[in-house]
C-alpha positions as CSV (number, residue, x, y, z in Angstrom):
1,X,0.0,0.0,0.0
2,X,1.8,3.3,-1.2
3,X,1.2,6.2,0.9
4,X,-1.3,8.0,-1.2
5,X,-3.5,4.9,-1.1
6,X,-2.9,4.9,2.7
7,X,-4.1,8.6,3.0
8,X,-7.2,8.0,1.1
9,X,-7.8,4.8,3.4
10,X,-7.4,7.0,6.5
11,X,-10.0,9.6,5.3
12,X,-12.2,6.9,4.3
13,X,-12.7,5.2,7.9
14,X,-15.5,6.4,9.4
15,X,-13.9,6.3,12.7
16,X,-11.1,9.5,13.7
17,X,-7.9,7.5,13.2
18,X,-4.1,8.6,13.8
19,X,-0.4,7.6,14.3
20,X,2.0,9.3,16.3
21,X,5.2,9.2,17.0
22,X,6.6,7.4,20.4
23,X,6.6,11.3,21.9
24,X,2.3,11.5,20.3
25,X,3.2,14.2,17.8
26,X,0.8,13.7,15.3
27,X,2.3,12.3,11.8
28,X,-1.2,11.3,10.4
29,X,-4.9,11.9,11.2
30,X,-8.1,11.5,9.0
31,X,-11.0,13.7,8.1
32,X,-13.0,11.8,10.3
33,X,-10.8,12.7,13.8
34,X,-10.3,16.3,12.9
35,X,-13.7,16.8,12.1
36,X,-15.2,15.2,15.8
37,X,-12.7,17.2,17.7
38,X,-14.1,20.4,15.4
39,X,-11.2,21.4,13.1
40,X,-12.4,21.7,9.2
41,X,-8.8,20.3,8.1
42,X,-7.0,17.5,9.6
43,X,-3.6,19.6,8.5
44,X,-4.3,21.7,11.4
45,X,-4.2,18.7,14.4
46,X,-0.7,17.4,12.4
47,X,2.7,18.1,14.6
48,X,0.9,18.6,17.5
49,X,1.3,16.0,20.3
50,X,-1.4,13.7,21.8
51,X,-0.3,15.0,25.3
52,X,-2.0,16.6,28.5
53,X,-0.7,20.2,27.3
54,X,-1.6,19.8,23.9
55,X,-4.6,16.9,23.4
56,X,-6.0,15.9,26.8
57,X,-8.9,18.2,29.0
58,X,-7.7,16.0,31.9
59,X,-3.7,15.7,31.9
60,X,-3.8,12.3,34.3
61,X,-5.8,10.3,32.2
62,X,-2.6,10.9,29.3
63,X,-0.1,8.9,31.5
64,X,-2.9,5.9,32.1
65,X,-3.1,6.3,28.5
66,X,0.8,5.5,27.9
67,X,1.2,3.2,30.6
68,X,-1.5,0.7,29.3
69,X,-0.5,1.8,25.5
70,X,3.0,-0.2,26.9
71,X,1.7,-3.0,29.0
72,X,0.0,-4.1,25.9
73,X,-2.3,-2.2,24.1
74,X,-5.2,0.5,25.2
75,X,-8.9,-0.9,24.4
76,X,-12.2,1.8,24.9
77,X,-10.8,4.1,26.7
78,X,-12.7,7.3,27.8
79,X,-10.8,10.2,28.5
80,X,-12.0,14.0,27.6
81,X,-10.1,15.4,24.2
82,X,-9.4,19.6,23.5
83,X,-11.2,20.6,20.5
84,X,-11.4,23.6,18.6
85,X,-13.7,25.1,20.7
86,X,-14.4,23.8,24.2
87,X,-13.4,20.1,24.6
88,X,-15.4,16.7,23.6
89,X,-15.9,13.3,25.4
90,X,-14.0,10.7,23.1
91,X,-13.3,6.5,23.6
92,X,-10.3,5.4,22.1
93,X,-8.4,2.1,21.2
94,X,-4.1,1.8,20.6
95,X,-1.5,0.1,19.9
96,X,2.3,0.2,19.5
97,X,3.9,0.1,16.0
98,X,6.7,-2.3,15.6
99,X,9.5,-2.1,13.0
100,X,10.5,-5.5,11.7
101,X,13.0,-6.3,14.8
102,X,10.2,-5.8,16.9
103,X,10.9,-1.9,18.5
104,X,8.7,-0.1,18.7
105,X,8.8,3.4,17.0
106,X,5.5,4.7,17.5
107,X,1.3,4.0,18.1
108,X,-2.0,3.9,16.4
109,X,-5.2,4.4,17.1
110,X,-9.0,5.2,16.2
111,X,-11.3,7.4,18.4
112,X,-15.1,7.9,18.6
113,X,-17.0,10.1,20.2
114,X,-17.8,8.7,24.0
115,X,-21.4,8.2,25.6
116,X,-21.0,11.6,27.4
117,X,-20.1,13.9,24.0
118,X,-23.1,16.3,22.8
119,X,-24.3,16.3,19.3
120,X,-22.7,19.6,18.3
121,X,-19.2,18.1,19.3
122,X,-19.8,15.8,16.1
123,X,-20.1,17.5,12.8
124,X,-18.2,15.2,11.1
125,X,-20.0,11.6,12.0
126,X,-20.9,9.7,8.6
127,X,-22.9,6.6,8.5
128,X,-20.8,3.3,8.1
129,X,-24.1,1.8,5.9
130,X,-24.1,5.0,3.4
131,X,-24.1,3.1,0.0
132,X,-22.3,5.6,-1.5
133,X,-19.4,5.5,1.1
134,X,-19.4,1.8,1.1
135,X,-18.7,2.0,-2.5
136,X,-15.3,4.5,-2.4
137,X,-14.2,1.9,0.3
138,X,-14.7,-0.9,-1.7
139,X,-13.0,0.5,-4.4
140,X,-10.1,1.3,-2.0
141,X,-9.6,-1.8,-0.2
142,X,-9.4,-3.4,-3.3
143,X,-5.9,-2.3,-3.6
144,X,-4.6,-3.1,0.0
145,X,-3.1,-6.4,1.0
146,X,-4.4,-6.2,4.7
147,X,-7.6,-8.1,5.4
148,X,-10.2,-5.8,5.6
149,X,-14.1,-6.4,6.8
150,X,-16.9,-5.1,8.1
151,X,-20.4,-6.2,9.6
152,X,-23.9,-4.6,10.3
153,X,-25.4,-4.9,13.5
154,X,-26.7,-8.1,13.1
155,X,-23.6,-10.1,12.5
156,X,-23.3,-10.0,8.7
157,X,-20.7,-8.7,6.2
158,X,-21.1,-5.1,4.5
159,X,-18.0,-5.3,3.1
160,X,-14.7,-7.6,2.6
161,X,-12.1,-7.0,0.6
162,X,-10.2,-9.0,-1.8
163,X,-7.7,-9.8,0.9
164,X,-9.8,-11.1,3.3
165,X,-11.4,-13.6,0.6
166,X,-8.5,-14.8,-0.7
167,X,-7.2,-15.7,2.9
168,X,-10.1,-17.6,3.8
169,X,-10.5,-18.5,0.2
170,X,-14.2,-17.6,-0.3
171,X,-15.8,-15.4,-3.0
172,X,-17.7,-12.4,-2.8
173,X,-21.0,-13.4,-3.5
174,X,-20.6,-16.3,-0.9
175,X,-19.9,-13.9,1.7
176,X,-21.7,-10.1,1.7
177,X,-25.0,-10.5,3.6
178,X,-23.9,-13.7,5.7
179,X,-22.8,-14.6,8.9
180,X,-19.8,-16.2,9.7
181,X,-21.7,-19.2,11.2
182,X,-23.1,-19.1,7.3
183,X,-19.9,-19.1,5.7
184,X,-17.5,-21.6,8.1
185,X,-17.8,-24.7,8.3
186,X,-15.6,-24.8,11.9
187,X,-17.6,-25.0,15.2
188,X,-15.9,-21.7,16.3
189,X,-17.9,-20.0,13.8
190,X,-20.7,-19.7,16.2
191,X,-18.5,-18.2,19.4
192,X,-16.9,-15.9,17.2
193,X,-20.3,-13.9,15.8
194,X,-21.2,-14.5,19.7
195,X,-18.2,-12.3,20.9
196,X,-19.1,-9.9,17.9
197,X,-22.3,-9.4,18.8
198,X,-21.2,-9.1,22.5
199,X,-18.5,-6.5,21.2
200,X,-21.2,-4.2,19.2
201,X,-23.5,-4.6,22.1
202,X,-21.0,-3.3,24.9
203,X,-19.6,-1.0,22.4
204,X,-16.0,-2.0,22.7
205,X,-13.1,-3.2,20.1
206,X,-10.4,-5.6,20.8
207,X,-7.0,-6.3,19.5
208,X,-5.1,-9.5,19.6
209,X,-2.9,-12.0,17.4
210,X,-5.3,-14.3,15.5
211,X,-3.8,-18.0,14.3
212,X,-5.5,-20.0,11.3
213,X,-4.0,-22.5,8.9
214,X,-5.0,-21.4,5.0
215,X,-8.0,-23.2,3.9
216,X,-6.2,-24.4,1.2
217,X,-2.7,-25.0,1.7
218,X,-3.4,-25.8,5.5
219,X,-0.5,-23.4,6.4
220,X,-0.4,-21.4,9.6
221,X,-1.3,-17.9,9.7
222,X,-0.8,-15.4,12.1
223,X,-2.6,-12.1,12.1
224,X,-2.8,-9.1,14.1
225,X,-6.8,-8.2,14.4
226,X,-8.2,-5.2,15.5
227,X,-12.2,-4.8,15.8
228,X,-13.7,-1.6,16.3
229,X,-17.5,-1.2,16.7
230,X,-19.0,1.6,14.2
231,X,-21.3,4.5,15.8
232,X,-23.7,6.6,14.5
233,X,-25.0,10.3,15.3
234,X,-26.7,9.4,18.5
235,X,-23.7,7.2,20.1
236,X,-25.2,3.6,18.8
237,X,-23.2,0.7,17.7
238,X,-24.3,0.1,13.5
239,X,-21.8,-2.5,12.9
240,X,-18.6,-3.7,13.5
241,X,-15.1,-2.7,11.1
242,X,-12.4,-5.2,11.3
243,X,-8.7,-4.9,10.1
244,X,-6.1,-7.9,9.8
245,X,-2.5,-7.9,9.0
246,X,-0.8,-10.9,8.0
247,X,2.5,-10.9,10.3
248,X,3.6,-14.1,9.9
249,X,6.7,-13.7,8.6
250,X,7.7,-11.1,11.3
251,X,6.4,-13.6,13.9
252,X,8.9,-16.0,11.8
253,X,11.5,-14.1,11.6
254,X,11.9,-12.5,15.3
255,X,11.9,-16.6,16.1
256,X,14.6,-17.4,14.4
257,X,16.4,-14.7,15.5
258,X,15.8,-15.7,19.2
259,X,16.5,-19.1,18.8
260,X,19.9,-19.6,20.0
261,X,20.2,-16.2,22.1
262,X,18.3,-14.4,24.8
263,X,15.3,-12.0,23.1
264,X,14.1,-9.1,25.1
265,X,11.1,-7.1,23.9
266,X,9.5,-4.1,25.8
């Protein structure tokens, strides 16, 4: 993915997304972030650092903010954001960004507006079911190798790009509109839209490694998944976006290299 398809990926989320630097200045932010914490042009939030002086209303909840960001990732968390005018009530999710030996060298994350945020302190919310949005992602996603996916509130996939079917070997037509339990055969099938479900129902994403073996090959593959449930206008959970990226090699790699010495990672 080049970095103008990455850009138009970014603004294309319908979820504030960003990545910062290990220090949280701002080296990226989408149309979608700048416009719930009020700013016309996401230009304006970039260099500035996701920080008690700079980002956060309350400065204490920035350090619980970087001390679960390092013990492992940061999953709904509700903390009060500065906007262009007065402030907004935001839940956010994190993670750090490793290079490929494994340090880390900065975070990412998406942000929604929290239960306690007021209308007005939302001009930018889109709906993650407008047709017409749905089809500049599709056209997108197309081009990028993660797997990509998302579901409406009942369990069943809007959208899944060519990725995503290739790695569980399935075609298009065999997928939009169905459940998992609908599409897998395995007996997992049913916990998993379970736990999705659960997760649009509670309003909370989750981030983990994923292991499969390719439906075809029966090789292993090992993912790093983040969910993230979609809101609308009024604060409800629509559906349910779900990115994948196929780190197996890295996993592969950072093994071998730790075979026959100690490996620390932070």
């Amino acid at each position: 993915m080049n970095e103008s398809q990455d850009t138009f990926f970014f603004d294309a989320l319908p979820v504030g997304a960003y990545r910062a630097q290990l220090d949280g200045r701002l080296i990226r932010v989408n149309a979608a972030m700048a416009a719930l914490l009020g700013f016309a042009d996401a230009t304006a939030l970039l260099g500035k650092r996701l920080s008690h002086a700079h980002c956060y209303a309350q400065p204490e909840r920035h350090g619980q903010f970087m001390a679960a960001l390092y013990a492992g990732g940061v999953q709904d968390f509700d903390s009060v954001m500065r906007a262009s005018e007065g402030s907004v009530a935001v839940r956010e999710s994190a993670h750090l960004v490793r290079d490929a030996q494994g340090l880390a060298i900065g975070y990412e994350g998406w942000m929604q507006a929290g239960s306690t945020a007021t209308q007005q302190n939302r001009p930018g919310d889109v709906s993650a079911t407008d047709a017409a949005q749905l089809q500049r992602l599709e056209a997108l996603l197309a081009t990028i190798p993660d797997h990509i996916w998302m579901m409406d509130r009942q369990g069943r996939y809007v959208v899944a790009n060519p990725a995503f079917l290739a790695t569980n070997g399935l075609r298009k037509e065999r997928v939009i509109g169905l459940t998992p339990v609908e599409i897998f055969d395995e007996a997992l099938s049913a916990q998993y839209l379970a736990a999705d479900l659960k997760m649009m129902q509670d309003k909370q994403s989750a981030m983990r490694e994923d292991l499969f073996s390719h439906p075809e090959t029966g090789e292993p593959i090992i993912t790093e998944l983040s969910k993230i449930p979609l809101l609308d206008a009024q604060g409800e959970c629509i559906g349910l976006a779900g990115i994948a990226r196929d780190i197996t090699a890295r996993k592969t790699r950072s093994k071998l290299l730790c075979k026959n010495k100690p490996c620390y990672r932070p």
